[in-house]
Legacy VTK file of the C-alpha trace (Angstrom):
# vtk DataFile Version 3.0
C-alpha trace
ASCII
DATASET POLYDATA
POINTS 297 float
-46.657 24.258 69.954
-44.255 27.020 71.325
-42.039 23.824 72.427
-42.287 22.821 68.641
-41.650 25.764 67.166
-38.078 26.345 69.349
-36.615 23.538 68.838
-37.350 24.126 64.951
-35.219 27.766 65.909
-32.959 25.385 67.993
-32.082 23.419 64.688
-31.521 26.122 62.191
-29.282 27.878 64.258
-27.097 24.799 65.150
-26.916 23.802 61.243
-27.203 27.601 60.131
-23.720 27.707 58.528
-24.395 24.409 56.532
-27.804 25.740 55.117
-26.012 28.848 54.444
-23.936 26.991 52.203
-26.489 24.880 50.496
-27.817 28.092 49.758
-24.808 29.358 48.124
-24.401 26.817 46.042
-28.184 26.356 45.092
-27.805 30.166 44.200
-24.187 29.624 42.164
-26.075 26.936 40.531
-29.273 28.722 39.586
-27.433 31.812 38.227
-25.040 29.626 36.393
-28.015 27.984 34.787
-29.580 31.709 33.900
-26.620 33.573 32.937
-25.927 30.429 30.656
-29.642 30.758 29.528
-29.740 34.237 28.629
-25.742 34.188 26.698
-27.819 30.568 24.548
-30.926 32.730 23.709
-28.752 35.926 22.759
-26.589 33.767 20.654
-29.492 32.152 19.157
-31.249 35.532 18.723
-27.778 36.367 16.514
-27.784 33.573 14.694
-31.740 33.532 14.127
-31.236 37.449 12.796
-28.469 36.578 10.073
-30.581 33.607 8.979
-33.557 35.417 8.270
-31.638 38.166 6.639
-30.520 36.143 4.112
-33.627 33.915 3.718
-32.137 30.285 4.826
-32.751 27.678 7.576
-29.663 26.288 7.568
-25.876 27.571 8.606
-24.346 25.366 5.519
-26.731 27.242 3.622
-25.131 30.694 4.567
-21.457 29.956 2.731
-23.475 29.350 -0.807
-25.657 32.739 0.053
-24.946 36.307 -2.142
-23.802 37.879 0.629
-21.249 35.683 3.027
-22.756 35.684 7.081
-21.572 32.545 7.925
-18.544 34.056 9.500
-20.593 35.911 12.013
-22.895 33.165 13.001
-19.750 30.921 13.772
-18.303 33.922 15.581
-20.954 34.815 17.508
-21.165 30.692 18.243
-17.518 30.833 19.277
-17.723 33.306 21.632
-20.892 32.220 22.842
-18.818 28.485 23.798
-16.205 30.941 25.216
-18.543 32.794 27.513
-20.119 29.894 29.094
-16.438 28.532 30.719
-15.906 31.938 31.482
-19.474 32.269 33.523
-19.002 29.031 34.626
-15.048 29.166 36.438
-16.481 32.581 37.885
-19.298 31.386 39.484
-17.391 28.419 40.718
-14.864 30.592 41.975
-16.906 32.959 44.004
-18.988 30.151 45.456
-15.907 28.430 46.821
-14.789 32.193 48.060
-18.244 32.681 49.623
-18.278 28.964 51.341
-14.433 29.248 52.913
-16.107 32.733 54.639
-18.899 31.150 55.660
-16.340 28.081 57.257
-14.622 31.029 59.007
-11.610 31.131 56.919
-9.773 33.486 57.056
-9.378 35.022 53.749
-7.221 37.518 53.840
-4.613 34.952 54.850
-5.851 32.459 52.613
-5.133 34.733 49.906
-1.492 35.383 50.614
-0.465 31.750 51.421
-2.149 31.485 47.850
-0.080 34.624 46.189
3.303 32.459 48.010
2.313 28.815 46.803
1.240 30.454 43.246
4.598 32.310 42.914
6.294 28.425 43.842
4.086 26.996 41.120
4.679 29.931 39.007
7.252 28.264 36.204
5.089 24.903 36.478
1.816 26.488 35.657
3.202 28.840 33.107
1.837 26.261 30.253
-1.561 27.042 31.844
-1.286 30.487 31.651
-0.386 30.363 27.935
-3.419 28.234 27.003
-5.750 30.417 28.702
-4.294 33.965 26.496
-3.744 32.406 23.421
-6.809 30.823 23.504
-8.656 34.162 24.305
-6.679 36.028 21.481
-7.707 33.007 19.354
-11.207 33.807 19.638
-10.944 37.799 19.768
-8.762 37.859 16.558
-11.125 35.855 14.838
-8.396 32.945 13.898
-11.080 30.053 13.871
-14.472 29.764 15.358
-17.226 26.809 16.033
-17.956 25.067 12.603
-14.535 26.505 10.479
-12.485 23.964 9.002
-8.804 24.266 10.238
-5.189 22.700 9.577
-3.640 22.723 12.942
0.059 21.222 12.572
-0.860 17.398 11.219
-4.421 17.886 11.928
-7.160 18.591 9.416
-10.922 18.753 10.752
-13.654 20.674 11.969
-13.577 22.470 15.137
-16.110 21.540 17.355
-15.254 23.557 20.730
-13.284 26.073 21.217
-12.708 26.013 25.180
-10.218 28.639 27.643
-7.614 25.941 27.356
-8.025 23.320 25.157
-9.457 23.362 21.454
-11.445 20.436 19.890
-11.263 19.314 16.480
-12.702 16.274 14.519
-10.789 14.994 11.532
-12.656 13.682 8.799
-12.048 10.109 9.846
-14.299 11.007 13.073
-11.096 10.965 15.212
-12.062 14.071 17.907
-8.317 15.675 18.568
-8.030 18.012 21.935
-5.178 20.793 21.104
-3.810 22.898 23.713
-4.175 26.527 22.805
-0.646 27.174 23.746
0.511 24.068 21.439
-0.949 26.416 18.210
1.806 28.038 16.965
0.662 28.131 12.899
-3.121 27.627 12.571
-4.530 27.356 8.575
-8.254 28.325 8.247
-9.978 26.996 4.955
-13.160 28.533 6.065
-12.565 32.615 5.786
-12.687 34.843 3.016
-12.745 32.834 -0.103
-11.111 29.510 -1.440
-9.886 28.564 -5.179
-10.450 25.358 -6.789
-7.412 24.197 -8.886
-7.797 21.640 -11.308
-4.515 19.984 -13.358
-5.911 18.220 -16.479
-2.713 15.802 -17.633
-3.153 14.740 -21.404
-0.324 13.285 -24.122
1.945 15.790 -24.804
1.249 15.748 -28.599
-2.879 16.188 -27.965
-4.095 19.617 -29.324
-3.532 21.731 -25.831
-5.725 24.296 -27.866
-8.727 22.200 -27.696
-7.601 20.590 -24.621
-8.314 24.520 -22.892
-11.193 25.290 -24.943
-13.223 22.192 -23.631
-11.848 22.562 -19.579
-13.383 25.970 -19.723
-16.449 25.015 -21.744
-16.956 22.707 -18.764
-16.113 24.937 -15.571
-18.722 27.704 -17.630
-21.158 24.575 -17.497
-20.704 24.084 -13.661
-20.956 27.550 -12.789
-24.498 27.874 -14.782
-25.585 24.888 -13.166
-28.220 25.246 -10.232
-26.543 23.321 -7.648
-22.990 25.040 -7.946
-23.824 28.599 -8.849
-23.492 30.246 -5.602
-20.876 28.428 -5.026
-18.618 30.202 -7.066
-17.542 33.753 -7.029
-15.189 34.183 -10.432
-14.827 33.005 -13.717
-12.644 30.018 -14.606
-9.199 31.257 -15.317
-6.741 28.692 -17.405
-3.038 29.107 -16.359
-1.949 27.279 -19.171
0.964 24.559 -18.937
1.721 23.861 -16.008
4.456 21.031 -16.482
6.343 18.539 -19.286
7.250 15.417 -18.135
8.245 13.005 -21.271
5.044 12.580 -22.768
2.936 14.171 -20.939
1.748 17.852 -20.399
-0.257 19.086 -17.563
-2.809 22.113 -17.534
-3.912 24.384 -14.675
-7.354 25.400 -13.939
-8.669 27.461 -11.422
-11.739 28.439 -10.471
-12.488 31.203 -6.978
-15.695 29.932 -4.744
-17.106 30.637 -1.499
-14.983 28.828 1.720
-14.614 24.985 2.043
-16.566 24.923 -0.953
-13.354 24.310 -3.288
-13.870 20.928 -2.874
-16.793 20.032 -3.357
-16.517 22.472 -6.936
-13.165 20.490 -7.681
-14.769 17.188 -7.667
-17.778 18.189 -9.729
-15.542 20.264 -11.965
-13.353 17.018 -12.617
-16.101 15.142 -13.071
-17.628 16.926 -15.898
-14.019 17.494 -17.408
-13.653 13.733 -18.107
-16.807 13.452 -18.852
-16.754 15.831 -21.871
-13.179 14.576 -22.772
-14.975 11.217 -23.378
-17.512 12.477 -25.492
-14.871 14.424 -27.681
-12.384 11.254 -27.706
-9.711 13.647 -25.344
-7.660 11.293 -23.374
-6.124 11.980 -19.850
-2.750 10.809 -19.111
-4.411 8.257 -17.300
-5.977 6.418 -19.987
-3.447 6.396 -22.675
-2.677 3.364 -23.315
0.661 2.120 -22.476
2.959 -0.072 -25.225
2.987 -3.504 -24.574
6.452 -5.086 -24.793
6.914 -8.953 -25.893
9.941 -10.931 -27.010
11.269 -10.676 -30.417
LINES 1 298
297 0 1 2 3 4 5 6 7 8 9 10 11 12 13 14 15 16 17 18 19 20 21 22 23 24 25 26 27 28 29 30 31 32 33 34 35 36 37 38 39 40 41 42 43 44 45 46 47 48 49 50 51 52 53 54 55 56 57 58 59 60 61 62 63 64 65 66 67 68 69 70 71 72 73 74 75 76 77 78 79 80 81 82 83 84 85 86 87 88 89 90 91 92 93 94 95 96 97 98 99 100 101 102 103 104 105 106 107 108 109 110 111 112 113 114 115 116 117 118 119 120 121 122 123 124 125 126 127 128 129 130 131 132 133 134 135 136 137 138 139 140 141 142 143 144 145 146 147 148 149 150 151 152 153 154 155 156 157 158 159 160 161 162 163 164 165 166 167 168 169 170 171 172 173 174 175 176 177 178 179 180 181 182 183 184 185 186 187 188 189 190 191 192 193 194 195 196 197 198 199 200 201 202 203 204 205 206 207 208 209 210 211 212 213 214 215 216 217 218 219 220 221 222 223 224 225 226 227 228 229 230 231 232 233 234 235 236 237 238 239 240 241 242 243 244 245 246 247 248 249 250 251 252 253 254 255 256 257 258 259 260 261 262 263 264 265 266 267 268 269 270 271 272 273 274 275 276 277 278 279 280 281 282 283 284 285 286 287 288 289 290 291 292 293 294 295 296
């Protein structure tokens, strides 16, 4: 038994530096795992807190509600994506740092043939290095988070990710686009604050543009009393008035303030019930005026 239990001693210590580093990275693994746990449930917790306050089960939910919290659940959801590269390059980091000690490495030199090579690779990593900051200031100034809707250059979509150096986005045709952070230079954000739908109502230039105005707001008022689009919208409709003369037609401007990203939806409906009433009161669009037909002589 004693014989046993040596050569058991024997084994470890040959092999002790490779179960030390199984053990380092079965611990860099577990407290990845946790630390990622307990940044999920506090985000959750956040996000759990706003949606009781205002009394809804969904995020959507929270850009129609009185009082606007969507912002800080996608906030709290963007830094939360943020925080888990973060944990996760640290951990990675120190577990390599940990495993090259227990190799016998010799750090100290390691780390200034490093400082050398990185000053070599300095100008070809610079594009790194601006990823990584603007993407932090990105997230700390609050330009876009998890869920806004952005215009980034060409590209209109959802963000879906928002990582240390590369942002994802998916365009309404599905397409997911990866944007380098650095590559951001003017960044449009449809989902802060508050949006305005605008509405141009074209008719024949000769139509009554009295009656024209009276029925487009007549409608919005309509829309705004109705269930579905009444938290939707935070102002009254406001007519511009003429907007444009071309030959013979005339175009009107109507606009109408609503909660963010929901402008569109309010645009469609509001256009919608503007032709719809036109019909009933025998108001053409531009559209549908008929057009002369010409024939020989």
């Amino acid at each position: 038994m004693a014989e046993f239990w040596a050569a058991v001693a024997d084994f470890f210590e040959q092999y002790q530096v490779l179960f030390r580093i199984l053990l380092i990275i079965a611990a860099a693994l577990f407290a990845n795992w946790l630390l990622r746990l307990i940044l999920h449930r506090a985000v959750h917790g956040v996000v759990r807190g706003v949606k009781r306050a205002n009394q809804v089960d969904a995020t959507q939910e929270l850009l129609a509600a009185p009082q606007l919290k969507a912002r800080a659940v996608q906030r709290t959801r963007t830094l939360g994506t943020v925080g888990r590269h973060v944990i996760s390059w640290t951990i990675a980091v120190i577990a390599v740092i940990l495993i090259l000690s227990q190799l016998g490495v010799n750090l100290a030199a390691l780390l200034t043939s490093a400082g050398i090579v990185a000053a070599g690779l300095a100008f070809g990593a610079q594009n790194i290095v601006k990823d990584i900051l603007n993407g932090i200031f990105m997230v700390f100034e609050d330009q876009l988070g998890v869920g806004d809707m952005v215009t980034i250059d060409q590209i209109t979509g959802t963000v879906e990710d928002v990582g240390i150096r590369v942002t994802k986005v998916r365009a309404f045709d599905g397409t997911l686009w990866f944007i380098r952070n650095g590559e951001i230079l003017t960044l449009g954000n449809v989902s802060q604050g508050w949006g305005r739908a605008i509405i141009d109502i074209t008719v024949d230039a000769e139509a009554d543009l009295d009656a024209v105005e009276r029925v487009a707001l007549e409608s919005a008022r309509d829309l705004i009393e109705s269930p579905e689009f009444a938290r939707r919208v935070t102002g009254g409709p406001e007519m511009l008035g003429l907007e444009s003369v071309f030959g013979d037609r005339a175009t009107l401007r109507l606009t109408l303030r609503t909660r963010p990203e929901a402008q569109f939806a309010v645009q469609r409906e509001l256009r919608a019930k503007i032709k719809k009433r036109f019909g009933q009161l025998g108001i053409q669009l531009a559209a549908e005026i008929p057009k002369p037909s010409g024939g020989a002589a």
